[in-house]
C-alpha positions as CSV (number, residue, x, y, z in Angstrom):
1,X,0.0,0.0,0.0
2,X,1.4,3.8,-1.2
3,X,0.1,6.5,0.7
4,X,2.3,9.9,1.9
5,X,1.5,11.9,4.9
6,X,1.1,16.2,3.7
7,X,0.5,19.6,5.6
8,X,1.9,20.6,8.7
9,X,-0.8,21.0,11.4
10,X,-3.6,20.1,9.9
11,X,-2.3,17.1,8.2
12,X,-3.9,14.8,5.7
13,X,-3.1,10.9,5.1
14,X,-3.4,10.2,1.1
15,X,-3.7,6.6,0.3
16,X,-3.3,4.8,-3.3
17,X,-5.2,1.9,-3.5
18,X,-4.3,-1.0,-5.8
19,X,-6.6,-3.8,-6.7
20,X,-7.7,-6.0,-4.0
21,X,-6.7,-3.7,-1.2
22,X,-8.7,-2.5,1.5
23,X,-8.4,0.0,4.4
24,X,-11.3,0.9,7.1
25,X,-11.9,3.9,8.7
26,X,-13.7,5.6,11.7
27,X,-16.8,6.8,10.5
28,X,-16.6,10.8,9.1
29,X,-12.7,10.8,8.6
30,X,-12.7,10.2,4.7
31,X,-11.8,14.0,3.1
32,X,-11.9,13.2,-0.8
33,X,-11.6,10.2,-2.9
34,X,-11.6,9.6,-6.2
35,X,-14.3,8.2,-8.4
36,X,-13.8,4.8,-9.0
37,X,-13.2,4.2,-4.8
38,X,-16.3,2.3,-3.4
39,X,-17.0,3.3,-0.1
40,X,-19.6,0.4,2.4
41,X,-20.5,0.7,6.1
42,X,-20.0,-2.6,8.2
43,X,-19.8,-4.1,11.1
44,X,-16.1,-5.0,10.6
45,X,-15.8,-8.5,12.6
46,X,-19.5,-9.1,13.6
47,X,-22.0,-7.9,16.5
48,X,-19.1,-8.7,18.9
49,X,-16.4,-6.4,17.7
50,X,-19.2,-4.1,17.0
51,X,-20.6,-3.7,20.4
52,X,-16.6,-3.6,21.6
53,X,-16.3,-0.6,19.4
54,X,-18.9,1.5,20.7
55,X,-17.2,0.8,24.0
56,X,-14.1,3.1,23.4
57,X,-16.5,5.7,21.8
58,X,-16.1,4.5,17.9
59,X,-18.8,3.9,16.1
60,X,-20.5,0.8,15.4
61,X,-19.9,0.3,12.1
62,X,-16.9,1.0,10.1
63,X,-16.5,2.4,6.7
64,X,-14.6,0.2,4.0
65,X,-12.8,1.7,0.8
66,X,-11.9,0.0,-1.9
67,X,-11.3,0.7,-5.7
68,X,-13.6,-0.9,-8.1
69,X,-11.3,-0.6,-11.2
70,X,-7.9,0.5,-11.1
71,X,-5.9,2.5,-8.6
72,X,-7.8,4.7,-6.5
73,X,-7.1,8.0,-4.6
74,X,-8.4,8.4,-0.9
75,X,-7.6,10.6,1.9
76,X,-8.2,10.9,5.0
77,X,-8.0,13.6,8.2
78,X,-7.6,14.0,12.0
79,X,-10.8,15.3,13.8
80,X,-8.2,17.8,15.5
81,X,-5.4,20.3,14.0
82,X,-1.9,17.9,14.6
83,X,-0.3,15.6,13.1
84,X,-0.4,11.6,11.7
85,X,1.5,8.8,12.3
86,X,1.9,4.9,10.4
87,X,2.2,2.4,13.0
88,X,3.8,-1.1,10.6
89,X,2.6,-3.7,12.9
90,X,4.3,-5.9,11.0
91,X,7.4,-4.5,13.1
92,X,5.8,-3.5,16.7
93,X,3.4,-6.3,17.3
94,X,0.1,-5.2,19.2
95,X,-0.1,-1.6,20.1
96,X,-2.6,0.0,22.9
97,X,-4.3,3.1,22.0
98,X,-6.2,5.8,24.2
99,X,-9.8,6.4,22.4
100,X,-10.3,8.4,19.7
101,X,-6.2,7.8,18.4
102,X,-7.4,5.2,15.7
103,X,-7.7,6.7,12.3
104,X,-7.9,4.1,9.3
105,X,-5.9,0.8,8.2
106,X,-5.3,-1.5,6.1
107,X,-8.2,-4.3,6.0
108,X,-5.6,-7.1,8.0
109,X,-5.4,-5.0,11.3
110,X,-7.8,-5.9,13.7
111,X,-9.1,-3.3,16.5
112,X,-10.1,-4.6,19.7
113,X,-10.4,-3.3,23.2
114,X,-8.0,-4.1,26.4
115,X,-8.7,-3.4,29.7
116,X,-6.6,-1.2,32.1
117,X,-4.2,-3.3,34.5
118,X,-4.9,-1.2,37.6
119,X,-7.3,0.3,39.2
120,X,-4.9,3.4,39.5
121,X,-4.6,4.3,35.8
122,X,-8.7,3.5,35.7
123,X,-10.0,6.2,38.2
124,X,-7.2,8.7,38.1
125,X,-5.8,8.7,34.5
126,X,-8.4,10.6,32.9
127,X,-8.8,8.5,29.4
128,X,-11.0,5.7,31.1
129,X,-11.2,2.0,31.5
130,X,-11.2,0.8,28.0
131,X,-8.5,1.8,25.7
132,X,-8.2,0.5,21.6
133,X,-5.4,-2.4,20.9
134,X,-4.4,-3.3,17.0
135,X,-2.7,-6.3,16.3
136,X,-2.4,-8.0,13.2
137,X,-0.3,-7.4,10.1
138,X,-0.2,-4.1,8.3
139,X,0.2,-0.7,8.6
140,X,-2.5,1.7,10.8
141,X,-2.4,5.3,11.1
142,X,-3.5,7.3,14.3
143,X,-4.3,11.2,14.4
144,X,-2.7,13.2,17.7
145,X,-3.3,16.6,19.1
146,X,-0.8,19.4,18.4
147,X,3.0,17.4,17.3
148,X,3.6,13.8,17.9
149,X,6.7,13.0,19.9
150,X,8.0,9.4,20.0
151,X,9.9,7.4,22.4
152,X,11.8,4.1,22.6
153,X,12.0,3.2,26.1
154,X,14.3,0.5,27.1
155,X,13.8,-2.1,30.0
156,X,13.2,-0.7,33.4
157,X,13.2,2.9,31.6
158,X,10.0,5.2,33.3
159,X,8.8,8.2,31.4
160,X,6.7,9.9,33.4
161,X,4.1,12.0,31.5
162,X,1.1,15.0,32.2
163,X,-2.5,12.8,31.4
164,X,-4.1,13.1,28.4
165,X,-0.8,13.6,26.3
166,X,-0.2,9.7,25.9
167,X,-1.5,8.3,23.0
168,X,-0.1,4.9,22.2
169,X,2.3,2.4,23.3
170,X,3.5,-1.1,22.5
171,X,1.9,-4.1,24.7
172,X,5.4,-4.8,26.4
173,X,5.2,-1.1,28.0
174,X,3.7,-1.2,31.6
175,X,1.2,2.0,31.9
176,X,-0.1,3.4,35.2
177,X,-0.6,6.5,37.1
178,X,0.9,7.8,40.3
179,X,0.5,10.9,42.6
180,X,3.1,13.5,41.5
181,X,4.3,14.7,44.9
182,X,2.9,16.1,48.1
183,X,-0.2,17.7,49.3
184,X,1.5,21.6,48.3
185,X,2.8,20.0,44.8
186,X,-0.6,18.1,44.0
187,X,-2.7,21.5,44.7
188,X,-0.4,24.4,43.9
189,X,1.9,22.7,41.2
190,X,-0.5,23.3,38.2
191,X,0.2,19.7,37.1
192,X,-3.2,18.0,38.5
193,X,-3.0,14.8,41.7
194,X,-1.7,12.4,39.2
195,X,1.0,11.9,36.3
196,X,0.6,8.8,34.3
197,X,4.0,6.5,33.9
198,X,5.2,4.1,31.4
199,X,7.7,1.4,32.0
200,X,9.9,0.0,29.3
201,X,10.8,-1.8,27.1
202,X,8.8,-0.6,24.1
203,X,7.8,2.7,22.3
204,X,5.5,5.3,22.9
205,X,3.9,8.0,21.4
206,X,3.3,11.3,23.3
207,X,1.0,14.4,21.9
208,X,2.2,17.8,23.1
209,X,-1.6,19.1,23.1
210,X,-5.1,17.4,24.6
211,X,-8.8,17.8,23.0
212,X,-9.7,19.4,26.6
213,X,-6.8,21.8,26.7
214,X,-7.3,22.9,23.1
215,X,-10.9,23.7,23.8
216,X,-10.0,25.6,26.8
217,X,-7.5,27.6,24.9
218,X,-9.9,28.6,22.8
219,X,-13.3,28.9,24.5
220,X,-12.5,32.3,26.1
221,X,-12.4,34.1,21.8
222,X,-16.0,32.1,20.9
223,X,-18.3,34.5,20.1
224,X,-20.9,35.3,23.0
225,X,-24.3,35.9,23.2
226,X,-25.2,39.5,24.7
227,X,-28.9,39.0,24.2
């Protein structure tokens, strides 16, 4: 499979599809594609996988693109302004994803759900019990907040890291949260009670802005209503 990756910060992942391939996508993320790509809504591995979907705040069904007759042209963008990244499973095995990081792949990745390890990282790290895992072969793309940094931690290695700003790791990196200090630290630091840590070995991929920050950022310009 082709594809290239263009813009800056509001980035755009262009696919060439050859006969017989076939990528998926979160509902609403196709941009443009060209006329000959066929474009069907299913419920990509059953009622199951469905249902599992839904559970990390996809939708139910998936969209399917293929091209009909010759190469075809798709594209495909982030529902916030940052960048996009290929994950090649073939290379990093099964990868864990906070919700909402999954953007399209290739038709021989399969998205499931996994299950925080502790109860820690579920009622103190902010993105929830259920979080996204692809496995498989292939490549899949994720979209991030604001720029993408990545990481390669080796064994024993902890990163610690604000919540919200993870956005995938491998499935041999160890994820929880812990308290970032004392009581003056926790309350006056500006950092929030917890920071979330990852153990190594394995990579991870960091975003330098969150959803909820951006929207703060930008909620005191909206336009308001003097009436």
């Amino acid at each position: 499979m082709k594809y290239s990756i263009t813009g800056d910060n509001l980035q755009l992942l262009n696919i060439e599809l050859m006969p017989n391939e076939k990528v998926y996508s979160e509902a609403g993320s196709m941009v443009f594609m060209s006329g000959n790509v066929v474009m069907e809504a299913r419920a990509k591995g059953g009622l199951m996988a469905g249902l599992k979907r839904k559970m990390t705040g996809e939708s139910f069904f998936v969209t399917e693109f293929f091209a009909s007759s010759g190469a075809g042209l798709i594209s495909f963008g982030g529902p916030m302004p940052g960048k996009i990244r290929a994950i090649d499973l073939n290379a990093g095995g099964t990868w864990l994803l906070q919700k909402d990081a999954f953007l399209c792949a290739e038709n021989s990745v399969q998205m499931d759900i996994a299950f925080q390890r502790k109860l820690g990282a579920t009622f103190f790290g902010g993105e929830g019990f259920i979080l996204q895992q692809l496995s498989g072969s292939g490549t899949a793309f994720i979209s991030a907040t604001g720029d993408l940094i990545e990481m390669d931690l080796q064994p024993g290695q902890v990163l610690k890291i604000s919540t919200g700003n993870v956005v995938g790791w491998q499935s041999t990196v160890t994820y929880d949260i812990q308290a970032v200090g004392g009581i003056k630290t926790a309350f006056f630091g500006g950092e929030g009670l917890f920071v979330t840590t990852l153990t190594g070995p394995g990579k991870v991929l960091l975003q330098s802005m969150t959803a909820s920050k951006l929207a703060m950022s930008i909620h005191p310009f909206l336009p308001k209503d003097n009436r």
